[in-house]
C-alpha positions in Angstrom: -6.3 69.2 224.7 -4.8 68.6 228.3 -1.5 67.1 228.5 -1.2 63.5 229.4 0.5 62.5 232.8 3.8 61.8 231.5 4.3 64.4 229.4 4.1 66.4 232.5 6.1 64.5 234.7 8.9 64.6 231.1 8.6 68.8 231.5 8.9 69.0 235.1 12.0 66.7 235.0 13.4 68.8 232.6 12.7 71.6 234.2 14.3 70.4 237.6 17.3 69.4 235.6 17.5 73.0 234.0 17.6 74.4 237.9 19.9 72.2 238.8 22.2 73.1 236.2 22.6 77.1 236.6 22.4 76.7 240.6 25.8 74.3 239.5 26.5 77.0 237.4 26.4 79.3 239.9 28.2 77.4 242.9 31.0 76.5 240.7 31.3 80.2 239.7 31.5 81.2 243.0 33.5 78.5 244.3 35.9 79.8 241.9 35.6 82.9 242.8 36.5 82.3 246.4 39.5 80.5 245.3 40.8 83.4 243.3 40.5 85.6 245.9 42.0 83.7 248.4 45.2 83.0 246.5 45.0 86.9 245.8 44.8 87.7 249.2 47.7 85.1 250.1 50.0 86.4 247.4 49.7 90.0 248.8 50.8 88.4 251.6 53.6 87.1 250.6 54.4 90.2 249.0 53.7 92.4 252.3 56.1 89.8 253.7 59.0 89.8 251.5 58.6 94.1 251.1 58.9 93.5 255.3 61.9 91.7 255.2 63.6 93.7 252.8 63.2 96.5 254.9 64.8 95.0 257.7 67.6 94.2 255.4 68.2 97.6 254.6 67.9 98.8 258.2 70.2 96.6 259.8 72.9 95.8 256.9 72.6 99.1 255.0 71.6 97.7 251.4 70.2 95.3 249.6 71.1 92.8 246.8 70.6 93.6 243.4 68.1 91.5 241.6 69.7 88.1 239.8 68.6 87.6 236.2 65.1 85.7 235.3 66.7 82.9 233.6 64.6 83.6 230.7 65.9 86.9 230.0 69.5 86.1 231.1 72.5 87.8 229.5 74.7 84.8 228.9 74.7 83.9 225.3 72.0 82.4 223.4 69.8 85.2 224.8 66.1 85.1 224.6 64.9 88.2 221.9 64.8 91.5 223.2 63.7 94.7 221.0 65.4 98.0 221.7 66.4 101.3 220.3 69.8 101.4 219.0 72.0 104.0 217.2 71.3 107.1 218.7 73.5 109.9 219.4 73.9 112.9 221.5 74.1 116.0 220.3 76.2 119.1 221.3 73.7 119.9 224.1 73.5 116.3 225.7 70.3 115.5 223.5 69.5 112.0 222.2 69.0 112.3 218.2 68.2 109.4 216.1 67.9 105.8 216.3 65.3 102.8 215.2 64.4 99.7 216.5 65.4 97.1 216.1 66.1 93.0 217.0 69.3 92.7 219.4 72.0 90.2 219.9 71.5 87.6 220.9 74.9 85.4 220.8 77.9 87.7 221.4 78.6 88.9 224.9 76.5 91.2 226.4 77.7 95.1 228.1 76.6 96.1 231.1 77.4 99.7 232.5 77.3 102.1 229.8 74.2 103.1 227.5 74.6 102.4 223.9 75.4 106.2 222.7 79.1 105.7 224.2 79.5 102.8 222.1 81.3 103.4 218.4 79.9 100.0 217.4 78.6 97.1 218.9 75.5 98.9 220.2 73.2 95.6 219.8 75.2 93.8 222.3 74.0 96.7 225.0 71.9 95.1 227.8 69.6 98.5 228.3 67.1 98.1 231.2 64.4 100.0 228.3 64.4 97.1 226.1 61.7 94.8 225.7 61.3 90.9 225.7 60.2 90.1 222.7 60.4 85.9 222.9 56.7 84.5 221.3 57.8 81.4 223.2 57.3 82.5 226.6 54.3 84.8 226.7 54.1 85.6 230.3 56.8 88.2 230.2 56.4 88.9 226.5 56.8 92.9 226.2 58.1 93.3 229.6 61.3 95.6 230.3 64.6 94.1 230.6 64.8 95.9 234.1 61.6 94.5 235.6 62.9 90.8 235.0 64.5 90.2 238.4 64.4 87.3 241.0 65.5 86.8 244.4 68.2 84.5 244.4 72.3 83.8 243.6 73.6 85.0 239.9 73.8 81.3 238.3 76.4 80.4 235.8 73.7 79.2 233.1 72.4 82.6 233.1 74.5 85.2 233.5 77.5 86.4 232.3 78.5 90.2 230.7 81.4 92.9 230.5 80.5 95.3 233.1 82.0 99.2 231.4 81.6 102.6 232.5 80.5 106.0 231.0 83.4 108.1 229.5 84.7 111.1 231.0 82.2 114.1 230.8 84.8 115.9 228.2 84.9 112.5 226.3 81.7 111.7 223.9 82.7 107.7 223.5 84.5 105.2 224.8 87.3 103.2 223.5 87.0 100.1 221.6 86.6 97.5 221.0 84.8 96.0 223.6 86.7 92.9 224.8 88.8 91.1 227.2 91.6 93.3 225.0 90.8 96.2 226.1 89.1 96.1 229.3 90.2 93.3 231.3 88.5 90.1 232.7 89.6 90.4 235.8 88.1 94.4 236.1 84.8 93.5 233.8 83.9 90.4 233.2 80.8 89.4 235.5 80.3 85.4 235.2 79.0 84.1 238.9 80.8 81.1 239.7 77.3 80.1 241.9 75.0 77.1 240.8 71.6 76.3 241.7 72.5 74.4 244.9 74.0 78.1 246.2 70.4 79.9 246.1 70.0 79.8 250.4 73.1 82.6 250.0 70.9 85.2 249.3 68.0 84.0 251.0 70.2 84.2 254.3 71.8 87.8 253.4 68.3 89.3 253.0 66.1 87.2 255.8 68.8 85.7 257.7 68.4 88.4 260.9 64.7 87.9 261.0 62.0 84.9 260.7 60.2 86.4 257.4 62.2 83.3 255.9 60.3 81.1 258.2 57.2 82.8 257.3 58.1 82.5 253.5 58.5 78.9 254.1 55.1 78.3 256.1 53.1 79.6 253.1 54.9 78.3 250.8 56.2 80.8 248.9 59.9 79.5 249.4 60.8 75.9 247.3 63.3 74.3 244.9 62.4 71.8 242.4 63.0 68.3 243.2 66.1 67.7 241.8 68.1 69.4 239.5 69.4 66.6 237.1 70.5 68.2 233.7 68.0 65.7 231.7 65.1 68.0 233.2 66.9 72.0 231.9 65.1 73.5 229.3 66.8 76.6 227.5 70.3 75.4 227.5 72.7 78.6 226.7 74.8 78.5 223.0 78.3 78.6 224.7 78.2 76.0 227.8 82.2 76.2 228.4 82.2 73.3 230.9 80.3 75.3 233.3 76.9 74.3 234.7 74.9 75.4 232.0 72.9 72.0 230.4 69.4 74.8 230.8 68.0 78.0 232.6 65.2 76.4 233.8 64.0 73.3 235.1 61.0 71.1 233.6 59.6 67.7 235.4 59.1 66.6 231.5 62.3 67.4 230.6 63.7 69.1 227.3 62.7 67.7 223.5 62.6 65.1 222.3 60.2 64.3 225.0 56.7 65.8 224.7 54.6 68.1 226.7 51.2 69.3 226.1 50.0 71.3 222.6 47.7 73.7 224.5 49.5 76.6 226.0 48.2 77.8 229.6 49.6 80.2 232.0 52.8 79.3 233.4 54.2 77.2 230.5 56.9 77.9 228.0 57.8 76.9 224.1 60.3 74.0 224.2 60.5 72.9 220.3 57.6 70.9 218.7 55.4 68.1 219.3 57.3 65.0 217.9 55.0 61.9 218.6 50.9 61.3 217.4 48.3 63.9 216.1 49.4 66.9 216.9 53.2 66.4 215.3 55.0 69.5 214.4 52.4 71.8 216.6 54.1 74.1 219.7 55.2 72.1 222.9 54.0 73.5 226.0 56.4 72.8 229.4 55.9 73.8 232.9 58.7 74.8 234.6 60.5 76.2 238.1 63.4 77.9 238.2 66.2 76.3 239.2 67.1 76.4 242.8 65.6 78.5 245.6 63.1 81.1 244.6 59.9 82.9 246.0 56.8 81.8 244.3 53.4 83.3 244.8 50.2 81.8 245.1 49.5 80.1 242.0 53.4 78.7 242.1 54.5 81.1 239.4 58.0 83.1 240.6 57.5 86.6 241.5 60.2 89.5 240.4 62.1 91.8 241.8 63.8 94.8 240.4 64.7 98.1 241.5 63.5 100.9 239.2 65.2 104.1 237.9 64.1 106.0 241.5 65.8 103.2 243.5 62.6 101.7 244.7 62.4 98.0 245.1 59.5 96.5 242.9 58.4 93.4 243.4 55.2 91.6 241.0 53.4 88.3 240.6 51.0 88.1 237.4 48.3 87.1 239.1 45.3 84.5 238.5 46.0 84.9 234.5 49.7 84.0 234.6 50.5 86.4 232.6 52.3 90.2 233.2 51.7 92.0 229.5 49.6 91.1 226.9 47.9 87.6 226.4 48.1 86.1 223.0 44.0 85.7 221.2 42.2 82.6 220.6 44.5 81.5 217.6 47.4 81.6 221.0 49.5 83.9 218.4 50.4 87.1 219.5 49.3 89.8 217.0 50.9 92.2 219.7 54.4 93.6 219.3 56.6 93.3 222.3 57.5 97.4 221.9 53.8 98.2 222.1 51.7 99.9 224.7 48.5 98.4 224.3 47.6 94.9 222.7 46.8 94.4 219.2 44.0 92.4 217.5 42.7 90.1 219.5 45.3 90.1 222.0 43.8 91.5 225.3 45.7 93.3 227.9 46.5 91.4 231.5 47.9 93.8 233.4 44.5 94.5 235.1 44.9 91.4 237.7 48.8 91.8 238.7 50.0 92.7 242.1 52.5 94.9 242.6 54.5 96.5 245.6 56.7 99.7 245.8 59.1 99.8 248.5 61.0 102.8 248.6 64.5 102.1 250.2 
């Protein structure tokens, strides 16, 4: 039996509405494609731009400035969780024997300077450039090496502050203890920068300040502060403040708990406490945040690093269009992933295939 009139014209309608909707499909695939490339192609940019400038640096002044501490892996106490291998030895032929991993300090001051087989105790407060961030709270560095997490810009007080020793003589296996002001000084160890936030253009002006790559920073972007720097917007306050300028790390437009955030972790936000107010009471609280003063950001507004790596070549890295440098945490948003492992567990997946990365040897 034919099909009346209006059925038809019913199937054709649906029909044009079933085109209409993959060719949607299909454009805002694409269109999203576009974008990711675009910001891809500007963050290599930048990254061209800033490898450029430091080697115009080293040219004309000789060096370069170490890397400052991501405030989220700072060494000031109340230090985010790191894993590392602690309690090894050397044997009579220089060999390393033993050791286990293990969680490190995280509230006594850090040493700098000297690996933790020259140590007689305290070997947890080592800050080794091996270990591995191992904070659940801020998975877009979780599982990264202490010595990738770099940033251009001044040493701030709320971040950083260890006792800087040195390796024994070669005919001595350890050195003295114990590891304080006692015995080795403040004024010959103790590295606490007396710069705040508002000093970041100092390093921006050693490194760029003989050519315009600043300027060309700046005109994509790349170069901003937040707004203001009020210490009711810090998240990540340190556990010894002494005074100093140390009310957070980082700085959050929502500002630090009680007040709320979102429940859904995304790329580029960070664990600040719970959800205190409606439904989702008691779930994780998910903040955005910048760091605090000057810094280089790539295209997606999330801070690149910089380190220098055991050959001495600069490294600098942005995460990419995921946000995220290691492993990304499964549906359930819980990592199943150790921070010390090479590949991701479960249903954790890998994100290391979308980073950028350039090598500058100086």
């Amino acid at each position: 039996m034919p099909l009346s009139r209006s059925a038809t014209s019913t199937a054709q309608v649906m029909i044009v509405v079933a085109i209409a909707a993959t060719l949607s499909s299909f454009t805002l695939g694409a269109a999203r494609s576009l974008e990711i490339g675009s910001k891809r192609a500007k963050t290599q940019t930048v990254l061209a731009t800033l490898a450029k400038g430091m080697s115009l640096t080293v040219a004309s002044r000789g060096a370069l400035l170490s890397p400052s501490e991501h405030p989220l892996a700072g060494s000031r106490p109340g230090r985010a969780d790191f894993l590392g291998i602690r309690g090894r030895t050397l044997d009579v032929n220089g060999n390393l024997i033993g050791g286990e991993l293990r969680l490190l300090d995280r509230d006594r001051e850090g040493i700098t300077g000297v690996e933790e087989w020259y140590l007689t105790s305290d070997q947890d407060r080592v800050l080794m450039a091996e270990d591995r961030y191992a904070d659940r709270t801020t998975p877009h560095i979780y599982g990264m090496t202490r010595g990738e997490l770099g940033v251009i810009g001044d040493p701030q007080q709320s971040v950083t502050r260890y006792r800087r020793l040195m390796r024994p003589p070669s005919a001595t296996r350890h050195l003295r203890g114990p590891y304080d002001a006692a015995t080795y000084a403040d004024r010959d160890h103790l590295v606490q920068p007396d710069s705040t936030s508002g000093d970041g253009h100092k390093t921006f002006d050693y490194l760029f300040g003989s050519s315009n790559v600043q300027s060309e920073l700046l005109s994509m972007g790349a170069i901003s502060a937040p707004i203001d720097d009020r210490s009711d917007h810090r998240l990540r306050a340190p556990s010894a403040r002494g005074g100093l300028d140390n009310e957070g790390r980082v700085w959050s437009a929502t500002g630090p708990d009680p007040r709320d955030g979102d429940v859904h972790y995304r790329a580029g936000l960070i664990q600040d406490g719970v959800i205190n107010l409606g439904p989702y009471e008691g779930e994780p609280d998910w903040k955005a945040y910048r760091l605090r003063g000057l810094a280089v950001y790539d295209a997606w507004h999330r801070e690149i690093l910089y380190s220098i790596n055991a050959s001495g070549a600069v490294v600098l890295q942005s995460a990419g269009y995921d946000g995220v440098f290691r492993f990304t945490p499964g549906p359930d948003g819980n990592f199943q992933t150790d921070a010390s492992d090479r590949a991701p567990e479960g249903d954790d997946e890998s994100a290391e295939e979308d980073n950028l990365r350039v090598e500058m040897v100086q």
